[in-house]
C-alpha positions in Angstrom: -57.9 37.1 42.5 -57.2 38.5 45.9 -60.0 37.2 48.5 -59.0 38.6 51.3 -60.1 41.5 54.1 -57.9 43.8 53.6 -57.7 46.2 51.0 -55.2 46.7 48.0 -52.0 47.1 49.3 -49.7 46.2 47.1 -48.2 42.6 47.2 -47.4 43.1 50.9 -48.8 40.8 54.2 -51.1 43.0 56.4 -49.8 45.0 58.2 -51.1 47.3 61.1 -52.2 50.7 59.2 -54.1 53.6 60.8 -56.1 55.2 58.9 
């Protein structure tokens, strides 16, 4: 039950990802 704005990555904090 992940409610959070970021999407699935993994069990890992966010991070800064360019996509």
């Amino acid at each position: 039950s992940d409610v959070t704005p970021v999407p699935h990555n993994g069990c890992r904090p966010q991070k800064r990802r360019r996509i």
